[in-house]
Backbone atoms as SQL, in Angstrom:
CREATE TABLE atoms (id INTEGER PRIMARY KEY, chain TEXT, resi INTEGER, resn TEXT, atom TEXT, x REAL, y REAL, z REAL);
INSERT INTO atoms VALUES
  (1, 'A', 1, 'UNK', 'N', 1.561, -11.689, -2.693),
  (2, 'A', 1, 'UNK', 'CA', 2.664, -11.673, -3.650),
  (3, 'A', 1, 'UNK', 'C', 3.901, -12.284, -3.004),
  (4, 'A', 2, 'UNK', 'N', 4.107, -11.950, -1.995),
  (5, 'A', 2, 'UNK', 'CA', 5.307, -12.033, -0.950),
  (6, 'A', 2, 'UNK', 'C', 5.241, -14.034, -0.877),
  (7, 'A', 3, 'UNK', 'N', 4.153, -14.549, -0.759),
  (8, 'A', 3, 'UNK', 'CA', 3.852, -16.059, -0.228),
  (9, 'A', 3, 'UNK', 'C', 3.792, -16.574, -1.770),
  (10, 'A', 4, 'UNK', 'N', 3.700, -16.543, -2.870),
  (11, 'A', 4, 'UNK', 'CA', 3.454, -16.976, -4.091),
  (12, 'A', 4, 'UNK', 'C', 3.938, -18.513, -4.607),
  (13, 'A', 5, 'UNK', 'N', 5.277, -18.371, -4.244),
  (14, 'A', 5, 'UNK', 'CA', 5.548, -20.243, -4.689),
  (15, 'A', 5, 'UNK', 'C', 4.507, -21.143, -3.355),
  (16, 'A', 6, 'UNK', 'N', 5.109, -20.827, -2.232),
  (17, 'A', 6, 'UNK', 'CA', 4.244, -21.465, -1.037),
  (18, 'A', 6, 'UNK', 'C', 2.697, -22.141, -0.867),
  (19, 'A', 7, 'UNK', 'N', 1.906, -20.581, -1.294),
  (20, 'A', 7, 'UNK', 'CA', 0.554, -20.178, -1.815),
  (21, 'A', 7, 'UNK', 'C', 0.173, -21.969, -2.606),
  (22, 'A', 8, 'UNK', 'N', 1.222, -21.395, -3.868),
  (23, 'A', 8, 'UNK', 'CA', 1.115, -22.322, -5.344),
  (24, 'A', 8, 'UNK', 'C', 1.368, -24.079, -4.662),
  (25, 'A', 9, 'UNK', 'N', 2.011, -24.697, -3.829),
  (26, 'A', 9, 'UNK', 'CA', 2.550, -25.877, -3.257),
  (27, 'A', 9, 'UNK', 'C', 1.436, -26.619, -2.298),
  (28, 'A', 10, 'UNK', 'N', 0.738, -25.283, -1.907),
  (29, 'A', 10, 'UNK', 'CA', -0.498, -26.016, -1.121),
  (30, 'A', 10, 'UNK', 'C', -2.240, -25.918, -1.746),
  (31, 'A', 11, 'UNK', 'N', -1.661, -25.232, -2.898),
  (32, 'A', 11, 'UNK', 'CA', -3.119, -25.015, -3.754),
  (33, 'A', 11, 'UNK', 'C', -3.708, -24.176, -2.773),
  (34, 'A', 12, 'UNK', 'N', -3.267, -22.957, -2.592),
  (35, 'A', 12, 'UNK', 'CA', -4.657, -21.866, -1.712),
  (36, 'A', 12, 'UNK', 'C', -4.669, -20.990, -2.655),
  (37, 'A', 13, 'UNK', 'N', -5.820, -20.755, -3.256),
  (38, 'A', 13, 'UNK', 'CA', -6.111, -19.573, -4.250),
  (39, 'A', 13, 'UNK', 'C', -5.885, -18.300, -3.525),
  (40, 'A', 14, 'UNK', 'N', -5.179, -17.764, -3.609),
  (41, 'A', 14, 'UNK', 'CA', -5.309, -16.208, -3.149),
  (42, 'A', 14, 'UNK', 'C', -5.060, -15.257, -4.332),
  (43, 'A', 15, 'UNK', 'N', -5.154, -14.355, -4.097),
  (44, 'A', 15, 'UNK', 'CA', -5.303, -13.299, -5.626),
  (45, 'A', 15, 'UNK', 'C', -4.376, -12.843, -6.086),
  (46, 'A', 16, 'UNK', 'N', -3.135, -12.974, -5.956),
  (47, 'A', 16, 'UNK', 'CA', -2.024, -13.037, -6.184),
  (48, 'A', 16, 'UNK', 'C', -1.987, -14.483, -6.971),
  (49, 'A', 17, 'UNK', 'N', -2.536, -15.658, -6.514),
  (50, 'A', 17, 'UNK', 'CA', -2.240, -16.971, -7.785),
  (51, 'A', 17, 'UNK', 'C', -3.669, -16.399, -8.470),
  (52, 'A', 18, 'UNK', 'N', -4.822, -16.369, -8.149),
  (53, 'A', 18, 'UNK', 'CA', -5.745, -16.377, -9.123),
  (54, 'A', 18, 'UNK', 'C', -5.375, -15.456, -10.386),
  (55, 'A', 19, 'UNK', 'N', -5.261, -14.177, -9.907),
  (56, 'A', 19, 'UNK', 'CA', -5.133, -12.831, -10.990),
  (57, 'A', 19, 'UNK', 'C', -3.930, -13.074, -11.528),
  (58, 'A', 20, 'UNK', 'N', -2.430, -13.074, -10.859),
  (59, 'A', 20, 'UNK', 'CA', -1.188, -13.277, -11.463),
  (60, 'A', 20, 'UNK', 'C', -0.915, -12.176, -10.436),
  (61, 'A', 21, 'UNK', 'N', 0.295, -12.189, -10.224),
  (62, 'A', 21, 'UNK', 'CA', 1.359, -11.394, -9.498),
  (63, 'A', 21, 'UNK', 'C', 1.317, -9.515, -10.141),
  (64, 'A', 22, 'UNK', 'N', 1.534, -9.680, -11.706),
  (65, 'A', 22, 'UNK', 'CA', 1.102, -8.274, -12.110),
  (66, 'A', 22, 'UNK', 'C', 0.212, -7.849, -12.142),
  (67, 'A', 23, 'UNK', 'N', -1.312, -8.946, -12.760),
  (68, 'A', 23, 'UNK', 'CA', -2.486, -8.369, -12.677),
  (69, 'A', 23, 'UNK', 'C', -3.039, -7.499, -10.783),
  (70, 'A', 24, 'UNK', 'N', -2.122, -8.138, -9.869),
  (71, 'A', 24, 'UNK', 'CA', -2.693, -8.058, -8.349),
  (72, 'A', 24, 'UNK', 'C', -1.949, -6.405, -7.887),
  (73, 'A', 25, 'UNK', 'N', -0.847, -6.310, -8.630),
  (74, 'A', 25, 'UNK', 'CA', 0.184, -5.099, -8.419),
  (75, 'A', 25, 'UNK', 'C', -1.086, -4.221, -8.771),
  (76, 'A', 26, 'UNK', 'N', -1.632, -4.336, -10.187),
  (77, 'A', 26, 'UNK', 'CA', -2.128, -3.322, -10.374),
  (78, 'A', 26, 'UNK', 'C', -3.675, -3.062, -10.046),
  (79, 'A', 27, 'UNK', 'N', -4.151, -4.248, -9.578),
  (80, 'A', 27, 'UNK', 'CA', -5.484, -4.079, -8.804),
  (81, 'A', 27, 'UNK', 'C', -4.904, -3.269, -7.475),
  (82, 'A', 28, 'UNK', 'N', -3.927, -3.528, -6.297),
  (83, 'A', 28, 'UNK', 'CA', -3.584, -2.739, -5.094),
  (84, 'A', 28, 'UNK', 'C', -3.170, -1.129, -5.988),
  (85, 'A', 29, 'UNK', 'N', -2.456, -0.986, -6.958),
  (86, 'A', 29, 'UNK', 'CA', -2.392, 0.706, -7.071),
  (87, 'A', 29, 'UNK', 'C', -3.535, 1.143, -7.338),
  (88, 'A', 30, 'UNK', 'N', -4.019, 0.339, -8.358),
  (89, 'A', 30, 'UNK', 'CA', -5.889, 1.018, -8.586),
  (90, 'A', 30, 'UNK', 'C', -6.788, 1.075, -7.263),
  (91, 'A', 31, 'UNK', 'N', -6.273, 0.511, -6.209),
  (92, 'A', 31, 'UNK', 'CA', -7.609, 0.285, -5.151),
  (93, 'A', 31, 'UNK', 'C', -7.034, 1.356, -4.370),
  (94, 'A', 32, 'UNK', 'N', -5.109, 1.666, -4.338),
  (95, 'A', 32, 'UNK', 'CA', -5.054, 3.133, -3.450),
  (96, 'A', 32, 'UNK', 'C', -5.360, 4.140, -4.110),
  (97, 'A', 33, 'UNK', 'N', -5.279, 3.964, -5.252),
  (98, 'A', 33, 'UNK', 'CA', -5.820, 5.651, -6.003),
  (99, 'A', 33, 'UNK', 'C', -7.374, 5.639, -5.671),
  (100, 'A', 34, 'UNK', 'N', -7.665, 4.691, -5.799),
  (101, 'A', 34, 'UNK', 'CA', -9.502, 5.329, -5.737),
  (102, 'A', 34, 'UNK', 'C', -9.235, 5.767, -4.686),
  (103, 'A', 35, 'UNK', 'N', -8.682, 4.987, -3.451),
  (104, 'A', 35, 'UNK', 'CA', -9.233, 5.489, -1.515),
  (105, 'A', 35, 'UNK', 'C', -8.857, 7.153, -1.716),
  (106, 'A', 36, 'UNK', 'N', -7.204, 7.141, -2.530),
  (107, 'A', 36, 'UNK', 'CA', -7.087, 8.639, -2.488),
  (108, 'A', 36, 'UNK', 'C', -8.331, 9.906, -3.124),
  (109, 'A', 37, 'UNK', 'N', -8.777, 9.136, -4.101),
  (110, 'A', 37, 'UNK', 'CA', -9.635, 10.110, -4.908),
  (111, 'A', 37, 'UNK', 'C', -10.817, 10.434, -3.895),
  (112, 'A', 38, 'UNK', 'N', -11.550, 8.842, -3.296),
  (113, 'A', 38, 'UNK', 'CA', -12.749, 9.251, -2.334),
  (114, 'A', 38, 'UNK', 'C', -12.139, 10.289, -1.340),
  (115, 'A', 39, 'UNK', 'N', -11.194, 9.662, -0.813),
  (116, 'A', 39, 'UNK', 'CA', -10.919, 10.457, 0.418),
  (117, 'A', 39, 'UNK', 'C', -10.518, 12.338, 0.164),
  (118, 'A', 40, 'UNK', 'N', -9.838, 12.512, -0.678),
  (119, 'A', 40, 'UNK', 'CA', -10.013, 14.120, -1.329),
  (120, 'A', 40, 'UNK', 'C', -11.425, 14.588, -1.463),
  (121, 'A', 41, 'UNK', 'N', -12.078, 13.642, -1.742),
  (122, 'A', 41, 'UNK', 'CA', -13.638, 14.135, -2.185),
  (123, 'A', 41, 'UNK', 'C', -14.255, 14.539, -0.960),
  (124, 'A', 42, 'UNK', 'N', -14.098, 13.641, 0.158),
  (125, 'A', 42, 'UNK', 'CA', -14.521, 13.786, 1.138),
  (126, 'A', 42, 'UNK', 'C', -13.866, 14.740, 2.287),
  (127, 'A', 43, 'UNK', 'N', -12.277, 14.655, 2.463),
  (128, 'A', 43, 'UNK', 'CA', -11.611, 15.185, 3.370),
  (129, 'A', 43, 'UNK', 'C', -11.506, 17.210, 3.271),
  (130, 'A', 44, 'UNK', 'N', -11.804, 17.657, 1.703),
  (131, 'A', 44, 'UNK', 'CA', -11.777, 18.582, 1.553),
  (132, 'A', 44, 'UNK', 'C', -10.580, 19.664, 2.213),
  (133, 'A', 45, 'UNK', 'N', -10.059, 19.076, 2.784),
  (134, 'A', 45, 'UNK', 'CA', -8.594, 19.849, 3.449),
  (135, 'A', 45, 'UNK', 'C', -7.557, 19.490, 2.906),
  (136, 'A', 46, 'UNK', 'N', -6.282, 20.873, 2.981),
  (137, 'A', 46, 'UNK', 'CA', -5.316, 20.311, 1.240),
  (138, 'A', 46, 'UNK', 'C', -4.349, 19.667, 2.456),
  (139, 'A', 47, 'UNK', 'N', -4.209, 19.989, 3.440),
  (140, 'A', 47, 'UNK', 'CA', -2.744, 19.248, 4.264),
  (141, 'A', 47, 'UNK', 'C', -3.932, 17.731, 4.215),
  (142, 'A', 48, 'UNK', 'N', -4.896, 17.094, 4.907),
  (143, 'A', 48, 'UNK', 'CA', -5.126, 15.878, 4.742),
  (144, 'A', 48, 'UNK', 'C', -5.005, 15.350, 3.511),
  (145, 'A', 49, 'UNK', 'N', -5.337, 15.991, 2.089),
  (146, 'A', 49, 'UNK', 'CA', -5.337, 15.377, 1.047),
  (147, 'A', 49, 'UNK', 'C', -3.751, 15.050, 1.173),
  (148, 'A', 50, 'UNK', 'N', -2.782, 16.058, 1.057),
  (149, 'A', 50, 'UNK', 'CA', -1.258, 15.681, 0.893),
  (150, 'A', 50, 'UNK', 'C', -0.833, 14.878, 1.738),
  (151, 'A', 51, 'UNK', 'N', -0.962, 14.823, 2.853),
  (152, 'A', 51, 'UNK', 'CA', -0.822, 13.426, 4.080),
  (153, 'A', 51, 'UNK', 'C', -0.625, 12.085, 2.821),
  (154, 'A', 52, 'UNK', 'N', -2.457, 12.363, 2.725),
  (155, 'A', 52, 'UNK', 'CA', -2.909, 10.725, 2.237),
  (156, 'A', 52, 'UNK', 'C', -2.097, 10.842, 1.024),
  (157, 'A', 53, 'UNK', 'N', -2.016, 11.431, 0.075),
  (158, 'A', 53, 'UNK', 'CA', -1.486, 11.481, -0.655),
  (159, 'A', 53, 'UNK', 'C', 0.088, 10.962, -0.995),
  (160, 'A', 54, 'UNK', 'N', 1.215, 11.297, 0.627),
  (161, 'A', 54, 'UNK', 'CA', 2.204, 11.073, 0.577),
  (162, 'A', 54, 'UNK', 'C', 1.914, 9.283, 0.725),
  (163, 'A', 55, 'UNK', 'N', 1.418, 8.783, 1.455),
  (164, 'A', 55, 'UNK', 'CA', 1.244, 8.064, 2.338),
  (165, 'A', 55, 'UNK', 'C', 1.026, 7.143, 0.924),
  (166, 'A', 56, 'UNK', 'N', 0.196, 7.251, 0.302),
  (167, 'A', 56, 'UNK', 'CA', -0.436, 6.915, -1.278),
  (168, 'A', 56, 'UNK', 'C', 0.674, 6.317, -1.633),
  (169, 'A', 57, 'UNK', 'N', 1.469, 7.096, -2.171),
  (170, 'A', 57, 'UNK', 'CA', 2.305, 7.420, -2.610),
  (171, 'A', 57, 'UNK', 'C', 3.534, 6.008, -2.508),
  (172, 'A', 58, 'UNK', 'N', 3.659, 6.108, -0.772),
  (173, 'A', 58, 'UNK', 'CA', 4.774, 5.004, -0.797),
  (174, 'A', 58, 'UNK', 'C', 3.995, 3.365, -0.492),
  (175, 'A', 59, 'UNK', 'N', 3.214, 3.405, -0.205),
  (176, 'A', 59, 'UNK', 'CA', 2.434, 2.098, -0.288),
  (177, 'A', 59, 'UNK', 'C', 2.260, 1.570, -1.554),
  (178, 'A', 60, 'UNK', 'N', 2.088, 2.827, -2.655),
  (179, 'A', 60, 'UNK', 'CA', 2.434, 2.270, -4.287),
  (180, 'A', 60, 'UNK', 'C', 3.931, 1.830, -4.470),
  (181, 'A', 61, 'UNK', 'N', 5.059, 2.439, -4.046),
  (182, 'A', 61, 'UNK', 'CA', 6.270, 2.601, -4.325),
  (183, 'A', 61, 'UNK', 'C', 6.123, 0.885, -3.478),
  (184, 'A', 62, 'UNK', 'N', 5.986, 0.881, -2.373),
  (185, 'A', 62, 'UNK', 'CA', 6.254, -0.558, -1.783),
  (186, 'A', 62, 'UNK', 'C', 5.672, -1.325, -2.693),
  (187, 'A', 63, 'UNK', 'N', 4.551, -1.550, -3.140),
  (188, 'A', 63, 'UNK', 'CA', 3.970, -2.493, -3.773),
  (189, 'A', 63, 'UNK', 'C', 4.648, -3.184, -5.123),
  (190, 'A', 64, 'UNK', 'N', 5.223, -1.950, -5.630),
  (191, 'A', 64, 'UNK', 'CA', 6.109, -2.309, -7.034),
  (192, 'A', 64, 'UNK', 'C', 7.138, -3.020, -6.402),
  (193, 'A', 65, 'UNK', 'N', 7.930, -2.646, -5.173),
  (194, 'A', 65, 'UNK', 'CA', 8.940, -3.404, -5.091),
  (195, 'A', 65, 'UNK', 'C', 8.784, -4.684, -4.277),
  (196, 'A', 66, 'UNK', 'N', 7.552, -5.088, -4.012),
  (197, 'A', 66, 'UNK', 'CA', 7.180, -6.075, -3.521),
  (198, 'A', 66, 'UNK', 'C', 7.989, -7.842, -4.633),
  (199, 'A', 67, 'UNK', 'N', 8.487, -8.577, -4.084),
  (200, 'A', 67, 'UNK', 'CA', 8.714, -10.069, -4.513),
  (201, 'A', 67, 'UNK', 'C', 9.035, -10.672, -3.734),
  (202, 'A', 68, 'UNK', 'N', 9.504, -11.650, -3.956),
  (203, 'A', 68, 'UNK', 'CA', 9.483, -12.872, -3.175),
  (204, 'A', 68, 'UNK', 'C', 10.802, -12.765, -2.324),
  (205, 'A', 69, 'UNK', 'N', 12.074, -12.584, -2.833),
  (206, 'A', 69, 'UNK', 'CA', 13.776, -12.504, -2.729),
  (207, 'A', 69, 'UNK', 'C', 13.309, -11.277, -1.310),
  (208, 'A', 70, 'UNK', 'N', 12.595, -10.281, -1.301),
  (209, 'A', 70, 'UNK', 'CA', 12.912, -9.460, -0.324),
  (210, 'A', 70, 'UNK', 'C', 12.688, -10.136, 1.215),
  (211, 'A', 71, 'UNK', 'N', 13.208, -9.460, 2.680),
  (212, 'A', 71, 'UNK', 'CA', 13.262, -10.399, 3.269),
  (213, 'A', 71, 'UNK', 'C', 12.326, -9.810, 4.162),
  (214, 'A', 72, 'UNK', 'N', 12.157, -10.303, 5.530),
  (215, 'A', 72, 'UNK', 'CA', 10.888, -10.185, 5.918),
  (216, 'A', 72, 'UNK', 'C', 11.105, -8.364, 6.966),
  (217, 'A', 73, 'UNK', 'N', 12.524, -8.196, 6.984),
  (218, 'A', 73, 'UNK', 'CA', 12.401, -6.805, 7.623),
  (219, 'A', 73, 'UNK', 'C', 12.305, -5.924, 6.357),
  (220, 'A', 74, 'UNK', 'N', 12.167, -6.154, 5.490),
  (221, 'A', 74, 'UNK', 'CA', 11.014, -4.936, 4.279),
  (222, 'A', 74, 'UNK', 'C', 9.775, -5.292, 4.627),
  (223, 'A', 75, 'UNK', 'N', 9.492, -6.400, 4.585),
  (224, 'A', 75, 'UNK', 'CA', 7.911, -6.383, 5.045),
  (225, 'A', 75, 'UNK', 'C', 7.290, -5.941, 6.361),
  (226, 'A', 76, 'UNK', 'N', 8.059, -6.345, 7.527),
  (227, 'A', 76, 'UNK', 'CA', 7.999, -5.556, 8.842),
  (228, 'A', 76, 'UNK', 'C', 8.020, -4.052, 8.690),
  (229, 'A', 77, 'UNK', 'N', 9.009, -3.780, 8.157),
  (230, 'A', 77, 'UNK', 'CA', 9.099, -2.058, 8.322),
  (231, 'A', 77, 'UNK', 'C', 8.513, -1.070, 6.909),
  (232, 'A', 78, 'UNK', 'N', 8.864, -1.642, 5.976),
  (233, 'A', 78, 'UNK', 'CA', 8.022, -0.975, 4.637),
  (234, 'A', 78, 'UNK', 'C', 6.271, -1.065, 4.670),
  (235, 'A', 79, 'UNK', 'N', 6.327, -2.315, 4.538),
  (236, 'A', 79, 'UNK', 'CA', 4.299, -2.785, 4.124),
  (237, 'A', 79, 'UNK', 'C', 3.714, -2.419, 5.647),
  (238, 'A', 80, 'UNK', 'N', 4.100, -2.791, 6.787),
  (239, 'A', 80, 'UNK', 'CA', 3.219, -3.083, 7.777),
  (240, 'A', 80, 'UNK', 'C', 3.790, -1.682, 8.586),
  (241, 'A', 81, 'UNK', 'N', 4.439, -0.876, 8.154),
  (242, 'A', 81, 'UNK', 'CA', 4.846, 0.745, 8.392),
  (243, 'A', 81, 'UNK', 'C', 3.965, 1.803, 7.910),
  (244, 'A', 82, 'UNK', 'N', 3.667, 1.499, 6.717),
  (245, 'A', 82, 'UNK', 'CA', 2.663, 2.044, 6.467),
  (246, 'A', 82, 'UNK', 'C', 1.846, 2.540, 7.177),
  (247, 'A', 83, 'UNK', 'N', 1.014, 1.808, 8.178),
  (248, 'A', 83, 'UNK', 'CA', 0.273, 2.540, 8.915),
  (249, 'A', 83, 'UNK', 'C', 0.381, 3.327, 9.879),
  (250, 'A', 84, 'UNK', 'N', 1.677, 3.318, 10.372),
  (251, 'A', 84, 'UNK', 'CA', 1.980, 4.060, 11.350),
  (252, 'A', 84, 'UNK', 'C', 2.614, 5.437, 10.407),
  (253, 'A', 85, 'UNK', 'N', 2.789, 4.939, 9.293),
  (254, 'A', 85, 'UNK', 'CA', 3.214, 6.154, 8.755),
  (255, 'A', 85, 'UNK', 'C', 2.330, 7.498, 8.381),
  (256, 'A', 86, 'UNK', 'N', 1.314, 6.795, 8.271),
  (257, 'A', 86, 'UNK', 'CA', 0.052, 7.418, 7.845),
  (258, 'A', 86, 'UNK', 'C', -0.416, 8.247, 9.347),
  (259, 'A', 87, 'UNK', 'N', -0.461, 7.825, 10.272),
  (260, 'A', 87, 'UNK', 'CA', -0.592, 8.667, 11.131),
  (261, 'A', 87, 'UNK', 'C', 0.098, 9.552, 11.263),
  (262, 'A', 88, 'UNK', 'N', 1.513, 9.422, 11.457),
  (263, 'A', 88, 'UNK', 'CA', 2.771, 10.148, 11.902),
  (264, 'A', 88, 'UNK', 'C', 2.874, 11.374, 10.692),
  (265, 'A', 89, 'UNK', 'N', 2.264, 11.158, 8.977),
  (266, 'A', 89, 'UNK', 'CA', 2.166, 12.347, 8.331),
  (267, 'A', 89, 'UNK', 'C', 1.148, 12.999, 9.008),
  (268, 'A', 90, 'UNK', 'N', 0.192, 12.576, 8.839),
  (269, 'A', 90, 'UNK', 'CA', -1.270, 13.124, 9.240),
  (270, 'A', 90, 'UNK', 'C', -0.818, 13.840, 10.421),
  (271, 'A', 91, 'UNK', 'N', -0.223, 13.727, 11.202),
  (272, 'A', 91, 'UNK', 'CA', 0.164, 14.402, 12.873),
  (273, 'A', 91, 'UNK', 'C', 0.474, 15.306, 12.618),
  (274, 'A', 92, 'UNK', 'N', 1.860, 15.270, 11.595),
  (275, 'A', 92, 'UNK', 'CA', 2.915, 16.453, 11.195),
  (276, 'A', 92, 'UNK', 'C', 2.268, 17.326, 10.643),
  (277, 'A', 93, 'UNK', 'N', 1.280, 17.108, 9.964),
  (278, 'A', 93, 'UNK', 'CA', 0.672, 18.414, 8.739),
  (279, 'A', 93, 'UNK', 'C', -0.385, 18.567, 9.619),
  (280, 'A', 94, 'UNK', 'N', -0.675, 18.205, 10.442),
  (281, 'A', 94, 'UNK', 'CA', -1.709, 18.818, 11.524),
  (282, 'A', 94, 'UNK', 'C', -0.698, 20.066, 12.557),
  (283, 'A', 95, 'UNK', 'N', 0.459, 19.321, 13.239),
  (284, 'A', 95, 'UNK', 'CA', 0.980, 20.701, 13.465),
  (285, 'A', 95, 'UNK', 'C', 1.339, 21.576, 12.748),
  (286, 'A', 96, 'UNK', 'N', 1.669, 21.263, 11.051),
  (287, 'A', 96, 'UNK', 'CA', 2.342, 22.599, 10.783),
  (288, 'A', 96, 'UNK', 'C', 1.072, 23.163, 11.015),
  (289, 'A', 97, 'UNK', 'N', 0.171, 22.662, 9.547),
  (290, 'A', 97, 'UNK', 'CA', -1.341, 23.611, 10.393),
  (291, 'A', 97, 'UNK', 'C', -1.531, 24.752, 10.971);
């Protein structure tokens, strides 16, 4: 989404030009809700479900605010934070625990 005019200038299909920019928003929230749903199914513990859940949560919130105008320290620290964020809940609700 972030590369989209660029993408479009050199002809590289990526799924963001194939699908469209909204259709791709809502394929990434549909693809974190499922991980959340498997992963509840599987994790059976309510602090891991709420972890993933938070974690869910703002990777959707990033995704909506994902465009082009934002600059690359949202993408450094929002999108590619994420994962460290996901640990760093997961840690915390392991100590409260």
């Amino acid at each position: 989404i972030r590369d989209c005019k660029a993408d479009k200038q050199i002809s590289l299909k990526t799924i963001p030009i194939v699908l469209g920019v909204k259709a791709t928003r809502w394929l990434i929230i549909g693809l974190l809700a499922l991980y959340f749903i498997i992963s509840a199914f599987i994790d059976r513990d309510l602090t891991v479900i709420i972890s993933k859940g938070v974690v869910v949560a703002l990777a959707a919130l990033c995704t909506i605010l994902i465009n082009e105008k934002k600059n690359d320290f949202f993408y450094t620290i929002a999108i590619d934070g994420i994962m460290l964020l996901q640990f760093l809940v997961m840690y915390l609700f392991w100590i409260i625990k």
